[in-house]
N, CA and C atoms as a LAMMPS dump frame, in Angstrom:
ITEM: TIMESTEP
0
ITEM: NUMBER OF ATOMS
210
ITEM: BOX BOUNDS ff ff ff
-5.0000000000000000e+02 5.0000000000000000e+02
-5.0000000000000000e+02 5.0000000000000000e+02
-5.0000000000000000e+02 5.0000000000000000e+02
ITEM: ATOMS id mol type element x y z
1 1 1 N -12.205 88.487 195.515
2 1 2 C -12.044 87.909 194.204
3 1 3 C -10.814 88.53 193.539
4 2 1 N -9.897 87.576 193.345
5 2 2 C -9.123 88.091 192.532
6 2 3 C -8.74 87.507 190.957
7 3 1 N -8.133 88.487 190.52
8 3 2 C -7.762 88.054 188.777
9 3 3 C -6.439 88.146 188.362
10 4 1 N -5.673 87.407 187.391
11 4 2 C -4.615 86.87 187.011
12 4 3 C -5.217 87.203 185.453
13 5 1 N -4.175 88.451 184.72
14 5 2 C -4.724 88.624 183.312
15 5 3 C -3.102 87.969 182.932
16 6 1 N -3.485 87.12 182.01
17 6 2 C -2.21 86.618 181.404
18 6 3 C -2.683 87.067 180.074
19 7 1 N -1.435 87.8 179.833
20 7 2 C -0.672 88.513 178.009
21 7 3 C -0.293 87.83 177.293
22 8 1 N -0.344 87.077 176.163
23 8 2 C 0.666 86.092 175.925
24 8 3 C 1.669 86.748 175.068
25 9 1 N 1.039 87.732 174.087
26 9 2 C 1.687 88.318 173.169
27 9 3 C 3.361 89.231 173.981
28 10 1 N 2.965 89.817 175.122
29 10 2 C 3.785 90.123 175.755
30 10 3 C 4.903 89.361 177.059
31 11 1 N 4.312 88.325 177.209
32 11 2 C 4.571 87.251 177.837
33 11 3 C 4.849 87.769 179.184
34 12 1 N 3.408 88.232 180.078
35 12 2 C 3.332 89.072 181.154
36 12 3 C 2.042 88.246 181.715
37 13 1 N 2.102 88.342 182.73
38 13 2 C 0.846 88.06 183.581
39 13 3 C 1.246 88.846 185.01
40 14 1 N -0.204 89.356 185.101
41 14 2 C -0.813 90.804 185.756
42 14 3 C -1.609 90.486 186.872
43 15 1 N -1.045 90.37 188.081
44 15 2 C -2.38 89.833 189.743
45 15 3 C -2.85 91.572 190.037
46 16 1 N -4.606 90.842 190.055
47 16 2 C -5.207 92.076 190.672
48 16 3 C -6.196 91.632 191.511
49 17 1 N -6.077 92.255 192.453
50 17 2 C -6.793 91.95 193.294
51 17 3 C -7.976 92.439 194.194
52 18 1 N -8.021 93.578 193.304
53 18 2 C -9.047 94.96 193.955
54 18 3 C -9.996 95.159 192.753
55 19 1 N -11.269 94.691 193.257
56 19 2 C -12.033 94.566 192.227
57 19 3 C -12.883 95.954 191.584
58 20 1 N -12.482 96.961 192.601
59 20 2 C -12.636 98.077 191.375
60 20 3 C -11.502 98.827 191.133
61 21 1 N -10.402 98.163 191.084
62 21 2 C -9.236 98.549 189.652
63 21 3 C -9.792 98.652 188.528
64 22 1 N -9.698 99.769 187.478
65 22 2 C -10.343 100.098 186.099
66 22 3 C -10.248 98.558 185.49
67 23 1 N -8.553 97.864 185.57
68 23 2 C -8.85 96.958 184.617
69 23 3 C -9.685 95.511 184.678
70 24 1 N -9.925 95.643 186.019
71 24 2 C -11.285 94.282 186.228
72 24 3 C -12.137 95.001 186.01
73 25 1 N -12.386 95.781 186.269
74 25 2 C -13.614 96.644 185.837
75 25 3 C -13.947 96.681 184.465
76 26 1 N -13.152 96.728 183.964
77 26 2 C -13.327 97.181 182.371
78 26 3 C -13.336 95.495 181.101
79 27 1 N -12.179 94.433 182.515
80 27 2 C -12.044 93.631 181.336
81 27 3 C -13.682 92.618 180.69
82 28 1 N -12.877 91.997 179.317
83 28 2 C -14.37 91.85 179.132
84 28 3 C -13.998 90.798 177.785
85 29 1 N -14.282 89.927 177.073
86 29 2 C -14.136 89.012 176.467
87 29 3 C -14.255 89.309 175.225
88 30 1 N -13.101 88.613 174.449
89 30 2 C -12.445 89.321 172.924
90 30 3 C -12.57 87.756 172.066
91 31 1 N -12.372 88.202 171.086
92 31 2 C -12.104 86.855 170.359
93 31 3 C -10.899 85.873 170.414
94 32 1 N -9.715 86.707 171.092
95 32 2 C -8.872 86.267 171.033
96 32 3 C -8.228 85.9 172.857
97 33 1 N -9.094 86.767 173.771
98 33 2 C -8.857 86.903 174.861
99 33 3 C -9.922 86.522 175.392
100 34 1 N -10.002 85.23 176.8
101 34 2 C -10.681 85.121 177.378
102 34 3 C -10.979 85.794 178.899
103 35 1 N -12.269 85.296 179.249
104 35 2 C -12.333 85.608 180.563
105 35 3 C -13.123 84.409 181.296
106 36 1 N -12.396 83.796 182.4
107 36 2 C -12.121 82.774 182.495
108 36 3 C -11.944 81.56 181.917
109 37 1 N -11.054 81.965 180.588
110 37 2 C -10.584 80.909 179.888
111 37 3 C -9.148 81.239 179.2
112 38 1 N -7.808 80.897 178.99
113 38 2 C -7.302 81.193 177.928
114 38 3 C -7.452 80.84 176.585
115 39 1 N -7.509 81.794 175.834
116 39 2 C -7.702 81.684 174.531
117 39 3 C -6.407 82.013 173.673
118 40 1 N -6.079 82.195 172.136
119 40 2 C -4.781 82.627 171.822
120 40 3 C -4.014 83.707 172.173
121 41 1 N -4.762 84.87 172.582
122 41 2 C -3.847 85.699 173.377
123 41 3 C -4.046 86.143 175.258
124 42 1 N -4.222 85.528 175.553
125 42 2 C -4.096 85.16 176.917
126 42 3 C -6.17 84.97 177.26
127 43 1 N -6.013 85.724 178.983
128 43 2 C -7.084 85.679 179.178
129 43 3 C -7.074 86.34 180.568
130 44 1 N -8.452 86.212 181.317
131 44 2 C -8.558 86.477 183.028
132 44 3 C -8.563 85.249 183.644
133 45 1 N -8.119 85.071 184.86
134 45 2 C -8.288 84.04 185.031
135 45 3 C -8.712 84.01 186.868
136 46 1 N -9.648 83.29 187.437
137 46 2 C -9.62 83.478 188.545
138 46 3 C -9.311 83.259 190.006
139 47 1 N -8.709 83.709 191.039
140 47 2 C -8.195 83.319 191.603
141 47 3 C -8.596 83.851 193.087
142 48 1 N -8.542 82.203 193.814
143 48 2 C -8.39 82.723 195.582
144 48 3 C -8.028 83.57 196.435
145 49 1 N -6.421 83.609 195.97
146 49 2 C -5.433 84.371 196.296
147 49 3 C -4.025 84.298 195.613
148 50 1 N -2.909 84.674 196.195
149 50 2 C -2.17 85.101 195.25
150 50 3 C -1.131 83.95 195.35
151 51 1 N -0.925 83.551 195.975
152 51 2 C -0.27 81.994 196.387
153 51 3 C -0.895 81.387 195.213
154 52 1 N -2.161 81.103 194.931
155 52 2 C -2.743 80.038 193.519
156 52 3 C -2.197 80.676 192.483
157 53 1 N -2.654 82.085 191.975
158 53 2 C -2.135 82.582 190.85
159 53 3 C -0.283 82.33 190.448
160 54 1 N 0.259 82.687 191.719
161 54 2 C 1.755 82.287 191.609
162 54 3 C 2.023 81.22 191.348
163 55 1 N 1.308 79.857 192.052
164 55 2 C 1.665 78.377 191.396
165 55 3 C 1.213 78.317 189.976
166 56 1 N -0.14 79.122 189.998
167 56 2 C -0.575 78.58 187.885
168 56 3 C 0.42 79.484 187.112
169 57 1 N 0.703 80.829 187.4
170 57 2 C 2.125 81.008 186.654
171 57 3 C 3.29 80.351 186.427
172 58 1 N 4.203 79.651 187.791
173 58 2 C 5.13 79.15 187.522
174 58 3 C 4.682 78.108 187.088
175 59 1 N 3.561 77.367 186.764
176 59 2 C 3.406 75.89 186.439
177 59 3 C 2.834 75.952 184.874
178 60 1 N 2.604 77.046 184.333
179 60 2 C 2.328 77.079 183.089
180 60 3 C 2.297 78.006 182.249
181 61 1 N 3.202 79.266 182.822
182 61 2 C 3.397 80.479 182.656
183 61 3 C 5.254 81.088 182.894
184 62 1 N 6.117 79.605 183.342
185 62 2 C 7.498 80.371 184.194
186 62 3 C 8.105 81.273 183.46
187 63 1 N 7.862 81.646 182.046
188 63 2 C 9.09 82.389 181.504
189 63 3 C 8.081 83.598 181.035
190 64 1 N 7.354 83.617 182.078
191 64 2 C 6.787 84.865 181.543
192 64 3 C 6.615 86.055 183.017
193 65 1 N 6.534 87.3 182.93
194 65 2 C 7.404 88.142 184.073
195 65 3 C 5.911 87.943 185.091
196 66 1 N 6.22 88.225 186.192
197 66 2 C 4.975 88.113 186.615
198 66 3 C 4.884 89.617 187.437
199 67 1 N 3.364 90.321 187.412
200 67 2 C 3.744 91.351 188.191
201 67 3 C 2.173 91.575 188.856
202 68 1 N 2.173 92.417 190.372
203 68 2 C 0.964 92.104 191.268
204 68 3 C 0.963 93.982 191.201
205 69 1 N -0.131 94.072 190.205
206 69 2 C -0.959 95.591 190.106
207 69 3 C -1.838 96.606 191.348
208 70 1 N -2.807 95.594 191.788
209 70 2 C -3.019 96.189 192.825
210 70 3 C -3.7 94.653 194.121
């Protein structure tokens, strides 16, 4: 299982892919941040692999940096 945290405020989106990395571990649903949803400031989002996450970035995310955590 992997996760795609998109930032919006920072205009970053984050591939993780190791599900006990602190920050899947830890993430968790805000008012403003979803998990599996975007909301106004980003969200988690879930993913197959990293090939999907890379197409939903460039397809609705391109100007934002993309970077693969663990």
């Amino acid at each position: 299982m992997a996760w795609l945290n998109v930032d919006i405020p920072i205009k970053q989106c984050t591939y993780h892919s190791d599900d006990t990395c602190k920050y899947v571990f830890e993430k968790e649903e805000t008012l403003n941040k979803g998990v599996g949803e975007i909301k106004k400031d980003g969200g988690w989002i879930h993913f197959d692999s990293l090939m999907e996450a890379n197409r939903y970035h460039d397809q609705r995310y391109p100007d934002f940096a993309f970077f693969q955590h663990c």
